[in-house]
N, CA, C and O atoms as a GROMACS GRO file, in nm:
protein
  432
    1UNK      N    1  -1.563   0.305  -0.750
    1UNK     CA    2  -1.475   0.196  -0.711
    1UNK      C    3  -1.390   0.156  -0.832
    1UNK      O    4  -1.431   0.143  -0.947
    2UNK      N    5  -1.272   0.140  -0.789
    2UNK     CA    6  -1.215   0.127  -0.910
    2UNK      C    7  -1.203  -0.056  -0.962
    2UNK      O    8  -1.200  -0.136  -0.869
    3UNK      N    9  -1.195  -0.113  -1.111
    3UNK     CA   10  -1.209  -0.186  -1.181
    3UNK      C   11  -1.064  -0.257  -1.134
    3UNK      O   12  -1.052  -0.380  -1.129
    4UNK      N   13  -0.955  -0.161  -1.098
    4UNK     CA   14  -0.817  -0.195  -1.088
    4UNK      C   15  -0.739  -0.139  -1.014
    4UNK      O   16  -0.784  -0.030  -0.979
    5UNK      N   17  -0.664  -0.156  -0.983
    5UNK     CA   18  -0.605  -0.025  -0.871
    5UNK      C   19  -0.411   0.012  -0.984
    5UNK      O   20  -0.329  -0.051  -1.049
    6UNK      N   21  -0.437   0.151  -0.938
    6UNK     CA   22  -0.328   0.234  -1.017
    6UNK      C   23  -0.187   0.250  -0.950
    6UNK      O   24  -0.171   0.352  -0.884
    7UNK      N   25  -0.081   0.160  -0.958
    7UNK     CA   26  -0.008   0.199  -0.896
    7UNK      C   27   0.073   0.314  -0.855
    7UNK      O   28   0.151   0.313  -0.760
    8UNK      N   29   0.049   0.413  -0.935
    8UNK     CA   30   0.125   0.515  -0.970
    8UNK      C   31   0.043   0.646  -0.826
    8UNK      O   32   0.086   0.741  -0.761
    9UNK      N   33  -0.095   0.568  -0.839
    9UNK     CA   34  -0.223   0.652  -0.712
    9UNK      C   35  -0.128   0.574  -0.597
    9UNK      O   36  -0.086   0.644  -0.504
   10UNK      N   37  -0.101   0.468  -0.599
   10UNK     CA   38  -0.092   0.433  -0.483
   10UNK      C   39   0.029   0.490  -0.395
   10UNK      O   40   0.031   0.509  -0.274
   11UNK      N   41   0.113   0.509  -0.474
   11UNK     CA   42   0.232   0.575  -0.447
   11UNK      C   43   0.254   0.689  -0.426
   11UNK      O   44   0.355   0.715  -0.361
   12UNK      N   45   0.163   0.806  -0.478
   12UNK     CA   46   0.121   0.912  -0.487
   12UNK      C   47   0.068   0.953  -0.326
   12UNK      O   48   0.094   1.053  -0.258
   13UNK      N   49  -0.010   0.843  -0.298
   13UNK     CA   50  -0.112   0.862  -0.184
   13UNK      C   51  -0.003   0.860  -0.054
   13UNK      O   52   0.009   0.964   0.012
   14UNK      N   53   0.073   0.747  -0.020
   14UNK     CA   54   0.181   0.756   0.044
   14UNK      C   55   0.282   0.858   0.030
   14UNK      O   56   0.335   0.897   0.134
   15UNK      N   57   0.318   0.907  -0.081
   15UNK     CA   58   0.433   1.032  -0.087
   15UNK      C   59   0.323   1.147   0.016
   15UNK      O   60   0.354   1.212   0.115
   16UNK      N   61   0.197   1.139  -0.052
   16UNK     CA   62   0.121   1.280   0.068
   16UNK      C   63   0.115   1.286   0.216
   16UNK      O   64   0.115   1.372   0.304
   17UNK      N   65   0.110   1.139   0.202
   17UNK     CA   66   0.095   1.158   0.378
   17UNK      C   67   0.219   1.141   0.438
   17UNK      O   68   0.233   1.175   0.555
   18UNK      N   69   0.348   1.074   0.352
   18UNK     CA   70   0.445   1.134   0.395
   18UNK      C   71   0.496   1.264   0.408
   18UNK      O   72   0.575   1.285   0.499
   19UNK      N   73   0.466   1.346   0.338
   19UNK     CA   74   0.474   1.503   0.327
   19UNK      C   75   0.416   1.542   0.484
   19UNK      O   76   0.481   1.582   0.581
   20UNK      N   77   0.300   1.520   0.473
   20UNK     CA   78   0.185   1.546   0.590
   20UNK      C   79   0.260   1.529   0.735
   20UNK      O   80   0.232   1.599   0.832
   21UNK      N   81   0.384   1.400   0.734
   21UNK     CA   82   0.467   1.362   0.801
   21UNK      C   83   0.561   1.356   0.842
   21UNK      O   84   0.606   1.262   0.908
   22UNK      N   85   0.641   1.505   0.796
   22UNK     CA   86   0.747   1.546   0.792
   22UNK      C   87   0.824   1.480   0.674
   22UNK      O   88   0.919   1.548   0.636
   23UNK      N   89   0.805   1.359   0.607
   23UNK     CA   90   0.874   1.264   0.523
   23UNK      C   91   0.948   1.098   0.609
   23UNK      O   92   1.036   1.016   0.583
   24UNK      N   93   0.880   1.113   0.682
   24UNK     CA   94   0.897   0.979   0.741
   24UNK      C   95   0.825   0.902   0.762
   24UNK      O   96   0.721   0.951   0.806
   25UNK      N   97   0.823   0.757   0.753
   25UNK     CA   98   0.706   0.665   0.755
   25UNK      C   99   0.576   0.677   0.807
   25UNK      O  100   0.554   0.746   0.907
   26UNK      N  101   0.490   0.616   0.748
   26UNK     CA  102   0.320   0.703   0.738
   26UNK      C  103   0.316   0.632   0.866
   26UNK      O  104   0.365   0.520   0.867
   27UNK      N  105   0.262   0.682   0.979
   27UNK     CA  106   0.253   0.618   1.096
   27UNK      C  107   0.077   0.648   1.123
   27UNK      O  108   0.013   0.740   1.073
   28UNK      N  109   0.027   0.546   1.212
   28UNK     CA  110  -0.152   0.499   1.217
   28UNK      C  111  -0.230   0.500   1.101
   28UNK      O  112  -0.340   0.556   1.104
   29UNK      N  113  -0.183   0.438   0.984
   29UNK     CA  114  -0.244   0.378   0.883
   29UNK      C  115  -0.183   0.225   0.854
   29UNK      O  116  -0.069   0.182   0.837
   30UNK      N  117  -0.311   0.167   0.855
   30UNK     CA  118  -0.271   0.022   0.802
   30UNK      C  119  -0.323  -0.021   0.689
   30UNK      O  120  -0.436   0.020   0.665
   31UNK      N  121  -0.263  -0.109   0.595
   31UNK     CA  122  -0.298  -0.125   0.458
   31UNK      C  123  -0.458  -0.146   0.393
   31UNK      O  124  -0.497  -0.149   0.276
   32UNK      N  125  -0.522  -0.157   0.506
   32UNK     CA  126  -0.667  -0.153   0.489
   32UNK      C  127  -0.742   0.043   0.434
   32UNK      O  128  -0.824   0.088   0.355
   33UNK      N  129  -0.638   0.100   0.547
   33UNK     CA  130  -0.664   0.242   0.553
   33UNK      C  131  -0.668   0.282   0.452
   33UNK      O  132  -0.762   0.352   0.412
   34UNK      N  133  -0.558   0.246   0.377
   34UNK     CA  134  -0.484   0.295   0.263
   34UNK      C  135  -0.528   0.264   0.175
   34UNK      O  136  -0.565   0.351   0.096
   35UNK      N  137  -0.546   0.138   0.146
   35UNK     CA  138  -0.667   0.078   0.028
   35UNK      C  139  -0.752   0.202   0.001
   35UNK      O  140  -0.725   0.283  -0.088
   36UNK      N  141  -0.895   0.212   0.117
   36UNK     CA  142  -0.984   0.301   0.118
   36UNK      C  143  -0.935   0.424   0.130
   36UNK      O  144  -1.037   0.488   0.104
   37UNK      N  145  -0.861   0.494   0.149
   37UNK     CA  146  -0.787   0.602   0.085
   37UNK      C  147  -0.793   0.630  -0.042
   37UNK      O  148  -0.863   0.708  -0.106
   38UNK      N  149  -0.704   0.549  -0.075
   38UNK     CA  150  -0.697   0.545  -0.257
   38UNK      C  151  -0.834   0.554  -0.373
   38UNK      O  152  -0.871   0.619  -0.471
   39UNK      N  153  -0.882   0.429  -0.274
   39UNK     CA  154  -1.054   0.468  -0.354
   39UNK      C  155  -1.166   0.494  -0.329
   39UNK      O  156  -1.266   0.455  -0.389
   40UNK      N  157  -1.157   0.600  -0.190
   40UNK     CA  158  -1.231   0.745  -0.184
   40UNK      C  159  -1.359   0.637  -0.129
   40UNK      O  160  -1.472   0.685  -0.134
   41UNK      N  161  -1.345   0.486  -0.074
   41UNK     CA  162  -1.411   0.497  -0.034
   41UNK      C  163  -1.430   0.317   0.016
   41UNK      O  164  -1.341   0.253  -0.041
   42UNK      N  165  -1.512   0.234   0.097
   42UNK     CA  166  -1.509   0.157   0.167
   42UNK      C  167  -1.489   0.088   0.035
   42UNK      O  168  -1.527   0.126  -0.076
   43UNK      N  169  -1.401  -0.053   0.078
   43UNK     CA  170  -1.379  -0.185  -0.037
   43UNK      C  171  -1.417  -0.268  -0.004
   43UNK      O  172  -1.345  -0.312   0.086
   44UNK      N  173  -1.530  -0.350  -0.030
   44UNK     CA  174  -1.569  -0.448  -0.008
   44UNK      C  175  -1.578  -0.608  -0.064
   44UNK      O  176  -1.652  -0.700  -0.028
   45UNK      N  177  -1.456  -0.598  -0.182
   45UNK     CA  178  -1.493  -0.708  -0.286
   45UNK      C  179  -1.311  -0.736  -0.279
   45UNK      O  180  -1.214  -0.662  -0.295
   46UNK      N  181  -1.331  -0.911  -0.241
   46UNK     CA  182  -1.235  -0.982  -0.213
   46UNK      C  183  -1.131  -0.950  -0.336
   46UNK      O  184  -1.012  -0.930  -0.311
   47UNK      N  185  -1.184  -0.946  -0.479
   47UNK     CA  186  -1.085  -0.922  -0.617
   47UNK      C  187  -1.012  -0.793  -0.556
   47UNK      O  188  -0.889  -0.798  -0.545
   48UNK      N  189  -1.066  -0.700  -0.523
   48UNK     CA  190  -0.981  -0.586  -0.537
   48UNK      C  191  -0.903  -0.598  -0.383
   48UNK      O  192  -0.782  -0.579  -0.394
   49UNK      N  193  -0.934  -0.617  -0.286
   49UNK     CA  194  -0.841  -0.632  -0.188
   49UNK      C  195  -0.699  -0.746  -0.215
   49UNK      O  196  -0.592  -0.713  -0.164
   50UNK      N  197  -0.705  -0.856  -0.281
   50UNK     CA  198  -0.589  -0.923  -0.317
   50UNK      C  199  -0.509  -0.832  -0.438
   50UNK      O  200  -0.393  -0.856  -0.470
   51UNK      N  201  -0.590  -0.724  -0.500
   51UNK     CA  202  -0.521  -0.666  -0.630
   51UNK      C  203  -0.465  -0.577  -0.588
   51UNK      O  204  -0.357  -0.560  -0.645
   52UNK      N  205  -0.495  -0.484  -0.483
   52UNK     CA  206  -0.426  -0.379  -0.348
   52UNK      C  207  -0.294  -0.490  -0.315
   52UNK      O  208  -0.198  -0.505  -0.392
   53UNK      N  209  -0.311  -0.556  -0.196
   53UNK     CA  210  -0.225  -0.650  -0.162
   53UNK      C  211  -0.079  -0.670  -0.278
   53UNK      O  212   0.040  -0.639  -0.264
   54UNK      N  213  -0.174  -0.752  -0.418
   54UNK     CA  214  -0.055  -0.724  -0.537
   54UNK      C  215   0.028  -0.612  -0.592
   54UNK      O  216   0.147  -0.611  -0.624
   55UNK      N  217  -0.050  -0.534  -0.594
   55UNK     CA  218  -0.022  -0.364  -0.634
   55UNK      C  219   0.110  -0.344  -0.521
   55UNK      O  220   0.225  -0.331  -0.562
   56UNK      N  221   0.082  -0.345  -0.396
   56UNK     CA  222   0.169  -0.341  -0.261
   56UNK      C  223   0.304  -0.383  -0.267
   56UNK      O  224   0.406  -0.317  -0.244
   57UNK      N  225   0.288  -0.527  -0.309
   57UNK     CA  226   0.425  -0.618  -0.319
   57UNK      C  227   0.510  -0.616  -0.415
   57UNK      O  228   0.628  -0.627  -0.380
   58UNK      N  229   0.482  -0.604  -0.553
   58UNK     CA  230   0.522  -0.573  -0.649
   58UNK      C  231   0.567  -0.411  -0.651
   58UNK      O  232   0.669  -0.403  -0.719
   59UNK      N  233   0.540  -0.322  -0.616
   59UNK     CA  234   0.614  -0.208  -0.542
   59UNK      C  235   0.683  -0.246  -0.446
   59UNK      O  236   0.801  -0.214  -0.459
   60UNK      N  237   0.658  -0.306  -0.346
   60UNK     CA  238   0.776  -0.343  -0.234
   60UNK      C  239   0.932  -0.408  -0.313
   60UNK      O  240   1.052  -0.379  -0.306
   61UNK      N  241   0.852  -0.507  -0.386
   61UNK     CA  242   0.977  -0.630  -0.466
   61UNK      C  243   1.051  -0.556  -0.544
   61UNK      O  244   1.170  -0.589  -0.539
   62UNK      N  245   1.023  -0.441  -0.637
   62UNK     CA  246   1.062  -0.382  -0.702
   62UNK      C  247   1.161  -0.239  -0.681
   62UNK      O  248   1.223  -0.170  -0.762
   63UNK      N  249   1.142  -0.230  -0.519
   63UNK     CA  250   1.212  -0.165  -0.430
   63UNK      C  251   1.175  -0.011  -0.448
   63UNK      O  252   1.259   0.073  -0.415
   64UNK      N  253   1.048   0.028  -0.499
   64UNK     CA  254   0.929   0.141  -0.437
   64UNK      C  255   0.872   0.169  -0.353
   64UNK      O  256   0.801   0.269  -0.339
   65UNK      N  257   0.902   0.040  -0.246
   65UNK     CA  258   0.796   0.078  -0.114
   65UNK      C  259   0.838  -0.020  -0.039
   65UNK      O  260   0.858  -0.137  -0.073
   66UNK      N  261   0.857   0.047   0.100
   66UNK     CA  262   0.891  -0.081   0.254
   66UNK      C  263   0.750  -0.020   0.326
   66UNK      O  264   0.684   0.082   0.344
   67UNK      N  265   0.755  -0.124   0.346
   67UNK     CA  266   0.653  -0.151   0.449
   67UNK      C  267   0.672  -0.217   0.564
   67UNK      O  268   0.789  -0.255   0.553
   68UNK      N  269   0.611  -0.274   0.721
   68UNK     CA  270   0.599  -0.384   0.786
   68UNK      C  271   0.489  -0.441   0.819
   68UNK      O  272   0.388  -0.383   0.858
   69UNK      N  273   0.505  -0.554   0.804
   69UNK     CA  274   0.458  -0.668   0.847
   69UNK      C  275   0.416  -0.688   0.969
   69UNK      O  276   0.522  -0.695   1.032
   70UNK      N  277   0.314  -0.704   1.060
   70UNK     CA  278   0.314  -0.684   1.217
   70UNK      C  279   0.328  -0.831   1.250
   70UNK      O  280   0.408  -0.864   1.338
   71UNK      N  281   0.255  -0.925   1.183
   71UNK     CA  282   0.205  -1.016   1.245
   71UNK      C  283   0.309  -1.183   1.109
   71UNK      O  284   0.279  -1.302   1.098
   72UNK      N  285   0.376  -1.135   1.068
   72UNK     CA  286   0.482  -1.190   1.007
   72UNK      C  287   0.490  -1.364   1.070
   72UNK      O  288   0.491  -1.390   1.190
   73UNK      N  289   0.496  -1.466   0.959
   73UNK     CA  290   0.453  -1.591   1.026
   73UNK      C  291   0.328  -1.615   1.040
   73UNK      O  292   0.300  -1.722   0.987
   74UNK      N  293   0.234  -1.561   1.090
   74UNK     CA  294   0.135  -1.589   1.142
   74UNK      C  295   0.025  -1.637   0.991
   74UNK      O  296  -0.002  -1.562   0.898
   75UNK      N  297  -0.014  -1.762   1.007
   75UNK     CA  298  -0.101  -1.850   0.890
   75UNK      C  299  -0.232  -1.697   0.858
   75UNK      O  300  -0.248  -1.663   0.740
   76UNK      N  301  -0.286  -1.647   0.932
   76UNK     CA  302  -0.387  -1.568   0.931
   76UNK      C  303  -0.372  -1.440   0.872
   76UNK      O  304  -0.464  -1.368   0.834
   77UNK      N  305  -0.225  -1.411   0.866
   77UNK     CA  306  -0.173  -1.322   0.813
   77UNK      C  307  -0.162  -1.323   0.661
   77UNK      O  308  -0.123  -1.224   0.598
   78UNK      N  309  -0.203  -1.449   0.598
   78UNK     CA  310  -0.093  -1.512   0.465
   78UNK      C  311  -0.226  -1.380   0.352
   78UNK      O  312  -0.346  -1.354   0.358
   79UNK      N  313  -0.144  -1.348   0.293
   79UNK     CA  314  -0.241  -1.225   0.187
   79UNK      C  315  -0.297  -1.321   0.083
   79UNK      O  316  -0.393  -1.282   0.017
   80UNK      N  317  -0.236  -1.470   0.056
   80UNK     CA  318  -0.329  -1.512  -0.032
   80UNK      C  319  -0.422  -1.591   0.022
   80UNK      O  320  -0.497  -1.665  -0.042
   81UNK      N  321  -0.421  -1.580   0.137
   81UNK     CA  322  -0.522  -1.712   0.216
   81UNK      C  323  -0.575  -1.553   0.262
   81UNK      O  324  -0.598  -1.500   0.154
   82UNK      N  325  -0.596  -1.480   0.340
   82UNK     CA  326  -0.675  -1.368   0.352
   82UNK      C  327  -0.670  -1.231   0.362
   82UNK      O  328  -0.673  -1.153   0.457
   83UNK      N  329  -0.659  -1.218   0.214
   83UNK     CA  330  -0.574  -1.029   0.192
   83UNK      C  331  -0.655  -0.946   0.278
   83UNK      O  332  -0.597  -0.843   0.311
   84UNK      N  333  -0.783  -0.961   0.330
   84UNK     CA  334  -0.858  -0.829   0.392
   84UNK      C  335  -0.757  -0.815   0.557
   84UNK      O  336  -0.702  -0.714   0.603
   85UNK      N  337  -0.762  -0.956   0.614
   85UNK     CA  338  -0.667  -0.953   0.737
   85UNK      C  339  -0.546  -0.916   0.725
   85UNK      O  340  -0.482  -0.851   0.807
   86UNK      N  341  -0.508  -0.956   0.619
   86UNK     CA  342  -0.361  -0.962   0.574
   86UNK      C  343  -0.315  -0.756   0.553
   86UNK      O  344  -0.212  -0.690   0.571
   87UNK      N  345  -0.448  -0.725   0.509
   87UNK     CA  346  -0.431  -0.538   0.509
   87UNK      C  347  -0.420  -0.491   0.636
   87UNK      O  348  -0.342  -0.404   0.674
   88UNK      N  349  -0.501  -0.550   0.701
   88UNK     CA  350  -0.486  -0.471   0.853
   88UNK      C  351  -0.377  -0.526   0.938
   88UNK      O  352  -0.383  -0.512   1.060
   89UNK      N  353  -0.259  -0.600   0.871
   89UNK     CA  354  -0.155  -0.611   0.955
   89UNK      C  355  -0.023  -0.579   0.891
   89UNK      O  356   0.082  -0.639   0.911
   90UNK      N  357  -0.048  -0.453   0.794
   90UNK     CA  358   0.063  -0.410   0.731
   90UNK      C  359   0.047  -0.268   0.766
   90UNK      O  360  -0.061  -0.211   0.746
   91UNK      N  361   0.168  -0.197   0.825
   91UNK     CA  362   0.200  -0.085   0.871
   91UNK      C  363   0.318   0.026   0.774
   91UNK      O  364   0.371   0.008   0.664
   92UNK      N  365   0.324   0.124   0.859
   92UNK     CA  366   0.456   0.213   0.823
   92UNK      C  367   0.457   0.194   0.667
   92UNK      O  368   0.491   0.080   0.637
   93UNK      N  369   0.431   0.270   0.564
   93UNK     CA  370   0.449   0.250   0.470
   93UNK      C  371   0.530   0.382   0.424
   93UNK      O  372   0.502   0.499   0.448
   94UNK      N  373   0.636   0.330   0.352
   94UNK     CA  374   0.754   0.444   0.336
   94UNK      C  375   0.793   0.428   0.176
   94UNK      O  376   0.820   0.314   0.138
   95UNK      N  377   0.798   0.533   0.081
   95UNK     CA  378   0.872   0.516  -0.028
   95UNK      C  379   1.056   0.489  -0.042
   95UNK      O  380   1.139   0.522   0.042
   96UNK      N  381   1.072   0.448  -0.120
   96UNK     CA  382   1.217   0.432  -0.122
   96UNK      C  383   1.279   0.578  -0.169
   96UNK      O  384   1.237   0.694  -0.179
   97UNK      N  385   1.402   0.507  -0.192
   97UNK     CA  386   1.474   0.668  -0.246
   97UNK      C  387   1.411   0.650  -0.408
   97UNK      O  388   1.362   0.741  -0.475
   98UNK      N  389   1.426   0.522  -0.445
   98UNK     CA  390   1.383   0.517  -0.619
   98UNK      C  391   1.233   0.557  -0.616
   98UNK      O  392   1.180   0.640  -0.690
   99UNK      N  393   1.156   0.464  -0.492
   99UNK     CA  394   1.024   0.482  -0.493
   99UNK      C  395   0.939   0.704  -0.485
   99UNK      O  396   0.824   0.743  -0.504
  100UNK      N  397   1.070   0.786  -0.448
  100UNK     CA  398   1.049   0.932  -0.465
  100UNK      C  399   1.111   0.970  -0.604
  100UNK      O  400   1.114   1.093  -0.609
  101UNK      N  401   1.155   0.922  -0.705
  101UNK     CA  402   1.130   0.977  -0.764
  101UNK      C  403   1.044   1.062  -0.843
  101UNK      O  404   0.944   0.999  -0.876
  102UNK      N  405   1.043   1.216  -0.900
  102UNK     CA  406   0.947   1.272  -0.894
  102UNK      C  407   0.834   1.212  -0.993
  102UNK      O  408   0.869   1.130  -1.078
  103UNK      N  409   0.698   1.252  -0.982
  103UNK     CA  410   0.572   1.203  -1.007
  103UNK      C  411   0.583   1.158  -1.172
  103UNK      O  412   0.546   1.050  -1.218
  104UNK      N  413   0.645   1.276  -1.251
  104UNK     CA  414   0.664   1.312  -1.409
  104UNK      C  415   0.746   1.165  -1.461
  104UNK      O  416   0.735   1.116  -1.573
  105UNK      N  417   0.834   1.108  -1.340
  105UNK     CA  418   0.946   1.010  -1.390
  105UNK      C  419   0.884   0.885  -1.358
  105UNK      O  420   0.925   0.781  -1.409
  106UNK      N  421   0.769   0.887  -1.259
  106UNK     CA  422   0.718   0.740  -1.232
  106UNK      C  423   0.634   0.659  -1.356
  106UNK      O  424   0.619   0.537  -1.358
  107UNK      N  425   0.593   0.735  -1.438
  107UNK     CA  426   0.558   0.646  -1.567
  107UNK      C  427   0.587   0.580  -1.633
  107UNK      O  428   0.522   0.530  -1.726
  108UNK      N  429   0.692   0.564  -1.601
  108UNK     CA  430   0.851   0.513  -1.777
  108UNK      C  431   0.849   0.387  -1.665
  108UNK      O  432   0.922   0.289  -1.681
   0.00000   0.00000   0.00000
């Protein structure tokens, strides 16, 4: 389990299953999926699900990653009042054009 989550994995993980997907938005995974994707295995500890969640947005804000929102508005939805719910109502996760740049250039 990881201590932290890597953004660089996280992005990585989405470019594959976009591949897997012809290159178009990861369709029947929701941000819960994806979490446990990344770290090979069930997450159970509230720190690292809000640090997923952060990892997420800060790629989104930074214009590496769109995502949607299903349940948008909704108090139950709010990721800082409850990131585990708040994962299972985030869909389609797509890199940007900046967010493909190749793997070698995402470090800098």
């Amino acid at each position: 389990m990881p201590l932290r989550w890597d953004n660089i994995k996280i992005l990585q993980a989405i470019d594959d299953r976009q591949q897997q997907h012809g290159g178009g938005p990861v369709q029947g995974m929701n941000g819960l999926h994806l979490m446990e994707e990344v770290a090979g295995s069930q997450v159970t500890e509230a720190s690292l699900w809000r640090g997923f969640v952060q990892e997420l947005h800060i790629a989104r804000d930074i214009g590496l990653l769109s995502f949607t929102e299903t349940y948008r508005g909704n108090p139950n939805a709010d990721p800082g009042r409850d990131p585990f719910f708040y994962l299972q109502t985030i869909w389609d996760f797509a890199l940007t054009v900046l967010g493909q740049r190749p793997r070698h250039d995402r470090s800098r």
